[in-house]
FISE-484661 format. One line per 3 residues: number of its first residue (from 1); their letters; for each residue x, y, z of C-alpha. Coordinates in Angstrom, 1 decimal. Example, Ala and Ser with C-alpha at 12.3 -4.5 7.8 and 13.67 -1.06 7.14 Angstrom:
// residues 2
1) AS) 12.3/-4.5/7.8  13.7/-1.1/7.1
This chain:
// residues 103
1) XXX) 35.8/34.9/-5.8  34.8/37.4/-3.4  32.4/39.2/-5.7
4) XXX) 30.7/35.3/-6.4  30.0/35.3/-2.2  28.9/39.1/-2.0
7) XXX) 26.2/38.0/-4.9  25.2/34.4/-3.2  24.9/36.4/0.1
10) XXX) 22.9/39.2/-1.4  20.2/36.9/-3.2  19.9/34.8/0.7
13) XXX) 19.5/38.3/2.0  16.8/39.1/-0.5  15.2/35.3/-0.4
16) XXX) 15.1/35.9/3.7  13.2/39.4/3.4  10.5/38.3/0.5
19) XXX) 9.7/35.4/3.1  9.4/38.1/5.9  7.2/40.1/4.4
22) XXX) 4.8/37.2/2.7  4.9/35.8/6.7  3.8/39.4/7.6
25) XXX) 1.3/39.2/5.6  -0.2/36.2/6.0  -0.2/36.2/9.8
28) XXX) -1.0/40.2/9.7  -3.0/41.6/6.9  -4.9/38.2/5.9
31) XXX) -6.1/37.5/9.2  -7.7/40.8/9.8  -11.0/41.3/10.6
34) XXX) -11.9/38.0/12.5  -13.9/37.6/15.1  -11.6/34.9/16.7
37) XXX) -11.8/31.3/18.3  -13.4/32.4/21.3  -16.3/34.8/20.3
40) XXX) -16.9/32.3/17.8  -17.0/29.6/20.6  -19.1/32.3/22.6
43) XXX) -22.0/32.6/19.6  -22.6/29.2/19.5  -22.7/28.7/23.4
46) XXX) -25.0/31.7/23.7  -27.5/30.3/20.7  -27.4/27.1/22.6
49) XXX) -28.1/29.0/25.9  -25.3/27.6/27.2  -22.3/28.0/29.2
52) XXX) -19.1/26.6/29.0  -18.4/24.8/32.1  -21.7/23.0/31.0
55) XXX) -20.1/21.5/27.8  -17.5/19.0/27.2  -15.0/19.2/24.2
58) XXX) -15.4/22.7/23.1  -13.4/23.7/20.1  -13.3/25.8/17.3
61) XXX) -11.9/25.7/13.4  -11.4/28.2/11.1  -12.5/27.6/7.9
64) XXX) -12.1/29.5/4.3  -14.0/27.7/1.6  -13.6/29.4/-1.9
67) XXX) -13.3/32.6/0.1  -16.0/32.4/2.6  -14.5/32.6/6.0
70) XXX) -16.1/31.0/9.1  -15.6/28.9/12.5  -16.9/25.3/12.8
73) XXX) -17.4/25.4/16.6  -18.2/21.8/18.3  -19.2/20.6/21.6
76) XXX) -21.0/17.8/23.6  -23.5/18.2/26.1  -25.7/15.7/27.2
79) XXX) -24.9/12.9/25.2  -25.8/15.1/22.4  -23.3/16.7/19.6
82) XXX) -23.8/20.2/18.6  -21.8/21.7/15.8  -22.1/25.0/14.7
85) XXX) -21.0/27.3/11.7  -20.4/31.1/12.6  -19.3/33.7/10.6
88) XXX) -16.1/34.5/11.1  -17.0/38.7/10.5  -20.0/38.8/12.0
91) XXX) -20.1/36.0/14.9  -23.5/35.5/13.5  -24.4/31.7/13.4
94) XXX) -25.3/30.1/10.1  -26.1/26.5/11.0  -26.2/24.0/13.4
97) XXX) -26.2/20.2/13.4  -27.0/18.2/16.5  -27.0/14.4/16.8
100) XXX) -26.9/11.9/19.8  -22.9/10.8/20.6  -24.7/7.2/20.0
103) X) -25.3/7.0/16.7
């Protein structure tokens, strides 16, 4: 009986360190390299020639599509939407979308 709990306790104990070292990983290893949120908020201001106390809802996603990594960075100013797609490496922008908050 007591050898059937020092097995059950040893495969938790091995379950608890694989999870450990995948979370390491993931929130280590994989996310590496990245510019972050807010230079990637700051790329998109600065090719706007903005600032951000002039803009209204600034935020900004990171994406990874098929293994291309980049921030979707969105904000309002005058009635006008801008989104912007910035490299998540490089901070360098790749596109930008604007349309009036009307339509």
């Amino acid at each position: 009986m007591k050898k059937k709990t020092a097995i059950i306790i040893a495969v938790v104990v091995v379950v608890v360190l694989i999870a450990a070292a995948v979370a390491v990983w993931y929130f280590g290893f994989h996310t590496s390299g990245r510019i972050g949120r807010a230079a990637a908020e700051q790329a998109a201001l600065n090719d706007a020639g903005l600032t951000a106390a002039q803009v209204t809802g600034l935020k900004a996603e990171f994406e990874n599509e098929d293994g291309f990594k980049y921030y979707e960075v969105s904000f309002i100013y005058q009635a006008m939407e801008y989104e912007y797609a910035v490299d998540a490496l490089t901070a360098q922008v790749l596109h930008v979308k604007s349309e009036s908050v009307f339509d």
